[in-house]
C-alpha positions as a printed NumPy array, in Angstrom:
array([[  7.102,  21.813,  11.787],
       [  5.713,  18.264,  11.115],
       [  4.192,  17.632,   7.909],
       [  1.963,  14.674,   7.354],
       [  0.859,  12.856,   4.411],
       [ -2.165,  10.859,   4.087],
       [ -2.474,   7.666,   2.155],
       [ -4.608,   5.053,   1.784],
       [ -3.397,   1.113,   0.814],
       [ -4.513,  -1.74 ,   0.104],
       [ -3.395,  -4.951,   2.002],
       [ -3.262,  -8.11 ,  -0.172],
       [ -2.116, -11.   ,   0.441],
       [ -1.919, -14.467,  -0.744],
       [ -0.531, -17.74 ,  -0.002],
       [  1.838, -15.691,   2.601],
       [  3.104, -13.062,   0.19 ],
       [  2.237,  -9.24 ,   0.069],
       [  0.894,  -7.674,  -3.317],
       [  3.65 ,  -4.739,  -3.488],
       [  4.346,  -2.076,  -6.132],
       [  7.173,   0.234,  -7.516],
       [  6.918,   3.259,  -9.628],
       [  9.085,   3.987, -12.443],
       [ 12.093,   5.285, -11.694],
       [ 12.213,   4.219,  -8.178],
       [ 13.811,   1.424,  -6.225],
       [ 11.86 ,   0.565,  -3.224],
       [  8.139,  -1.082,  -3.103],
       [  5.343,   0.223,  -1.601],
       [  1.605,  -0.968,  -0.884],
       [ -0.505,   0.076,  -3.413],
       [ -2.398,   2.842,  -2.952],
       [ -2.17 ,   6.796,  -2.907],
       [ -3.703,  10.436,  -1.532],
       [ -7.181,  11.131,  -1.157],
       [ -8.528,  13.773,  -3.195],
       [-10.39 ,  16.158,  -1.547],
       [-13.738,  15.065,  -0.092],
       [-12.888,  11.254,  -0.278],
       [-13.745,   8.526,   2.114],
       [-10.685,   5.604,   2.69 ],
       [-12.452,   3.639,   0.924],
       [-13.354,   5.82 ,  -2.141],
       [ -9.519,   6.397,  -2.507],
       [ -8.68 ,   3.284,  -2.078],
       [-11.095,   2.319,  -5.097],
       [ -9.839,   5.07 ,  -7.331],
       [ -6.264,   3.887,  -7.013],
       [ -5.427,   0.769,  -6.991],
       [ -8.583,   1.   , -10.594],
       [ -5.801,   3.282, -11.53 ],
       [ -3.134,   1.566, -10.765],
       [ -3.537,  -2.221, -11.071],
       [ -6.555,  -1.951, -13.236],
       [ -8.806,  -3.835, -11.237],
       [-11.768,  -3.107,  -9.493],
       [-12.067,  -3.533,  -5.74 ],
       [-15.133,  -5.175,  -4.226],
       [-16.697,  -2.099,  -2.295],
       [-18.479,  -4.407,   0.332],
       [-15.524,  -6.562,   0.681],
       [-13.132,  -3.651,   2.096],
       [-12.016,  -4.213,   5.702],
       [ -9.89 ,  -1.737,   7.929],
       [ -6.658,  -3.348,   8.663],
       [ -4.741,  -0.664,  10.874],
       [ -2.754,   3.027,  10.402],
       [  0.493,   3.441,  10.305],
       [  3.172,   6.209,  10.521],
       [  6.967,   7.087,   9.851],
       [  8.958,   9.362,   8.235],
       [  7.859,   9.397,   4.472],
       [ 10.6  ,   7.299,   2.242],
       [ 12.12 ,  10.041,  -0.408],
       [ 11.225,  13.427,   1.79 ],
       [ 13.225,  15.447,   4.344],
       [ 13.29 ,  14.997,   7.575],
       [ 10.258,  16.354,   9.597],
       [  8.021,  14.915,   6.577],
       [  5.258,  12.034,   7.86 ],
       [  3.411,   9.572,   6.127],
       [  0.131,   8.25 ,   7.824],
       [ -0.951,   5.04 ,   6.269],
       [ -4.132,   3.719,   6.579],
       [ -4.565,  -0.043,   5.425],
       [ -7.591,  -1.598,   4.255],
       [ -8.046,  -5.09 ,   2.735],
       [-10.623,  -5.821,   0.262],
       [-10.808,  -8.582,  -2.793],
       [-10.759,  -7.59 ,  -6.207],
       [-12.175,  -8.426,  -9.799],
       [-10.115,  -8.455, -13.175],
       [ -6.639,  -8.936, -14.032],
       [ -3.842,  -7.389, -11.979],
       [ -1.631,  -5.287, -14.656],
       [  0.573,  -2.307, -13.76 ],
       [ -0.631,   1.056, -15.008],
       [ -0.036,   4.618, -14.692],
       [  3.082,   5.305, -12.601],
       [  3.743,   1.464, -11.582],
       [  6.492,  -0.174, -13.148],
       [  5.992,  -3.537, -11.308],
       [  4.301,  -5.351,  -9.25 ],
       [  5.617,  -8.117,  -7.115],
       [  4.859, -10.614,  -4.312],
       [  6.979,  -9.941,  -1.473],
       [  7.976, -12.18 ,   1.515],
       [  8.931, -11.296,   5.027],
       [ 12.787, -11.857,   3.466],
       [ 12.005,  -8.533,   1.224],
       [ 11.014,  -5.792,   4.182],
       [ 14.848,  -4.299,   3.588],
       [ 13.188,  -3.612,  -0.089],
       [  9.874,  -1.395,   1.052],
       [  9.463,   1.538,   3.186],
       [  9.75 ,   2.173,   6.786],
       [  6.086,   2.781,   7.217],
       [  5.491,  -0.772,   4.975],
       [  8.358,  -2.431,   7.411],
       [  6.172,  -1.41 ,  10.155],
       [  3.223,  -3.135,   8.142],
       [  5.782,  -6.155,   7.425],
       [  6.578,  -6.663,  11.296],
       [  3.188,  -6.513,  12.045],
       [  1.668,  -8.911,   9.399],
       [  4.93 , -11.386,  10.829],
       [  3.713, -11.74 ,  13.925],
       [  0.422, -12.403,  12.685],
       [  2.059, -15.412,  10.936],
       [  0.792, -14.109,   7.459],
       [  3.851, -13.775,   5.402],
       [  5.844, -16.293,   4.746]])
């Protein structure tokens, strides 16, 4: 039996680098984001965590649908999904990690080895649209 797990993430980019996090504890960078709570839109989730996580607030009428995604979820056994959908959006305040993020970096197309294979999918992808550098 396939299992599934939904996420939301936020796509950010700038001057040809990806905003990327990694939790404490944990090697590999993801996109920020996380799972919707129950009754959640994308975008309320989306909202929710990167406040959470980055401590910044996402402009709601900025937020733009980017694409979904899915591969076998880094860290799980085998048979276990993620589905990943992407938004992009801008943002006011001061990026800080908070909560379970350690770090947050600016990755290039030289990093996809250092994310997940749903985010390499995401990395190949914003490649050929000549966005990272």
């Amino acid at each position: 039996m396939t299992v599934t797990i939904d996420k939301i993430a936020w796509i950010y980019i700038v001057e040809g680098k990806v905003l990327a996090a990694r939790s404490h504890g944990k090697d590999t960078y993801y996109f920020p984001g996380g799972k919707r709570e129950p009754g959640e839109t994308d975008n309320e989730t989306l909202i929710r965590e990167i406040e959470e996580e980055l401590t910044v607030r996402l402009v709601p009428d900025s937020i733009r649908p980017f694409g979904t995604y899915e591969a076998a979820a880094h860290g799980k056994e085998e048979g276990v999904l993620v589905q990943m959908t992407c938004l992009t959006a801008d943002y006011t305040g001061q990026l800080a990690p908070a909560a379970e993020i350690a770090e947050l970096a600016w990755l290039s197309y030289k990093d996809r080895e250092h994310v997940s294979a749903v985010s390499q999918i995401i990395f190949d992808q914003l490649n050929e649209m000549k966005l990272l550098s």
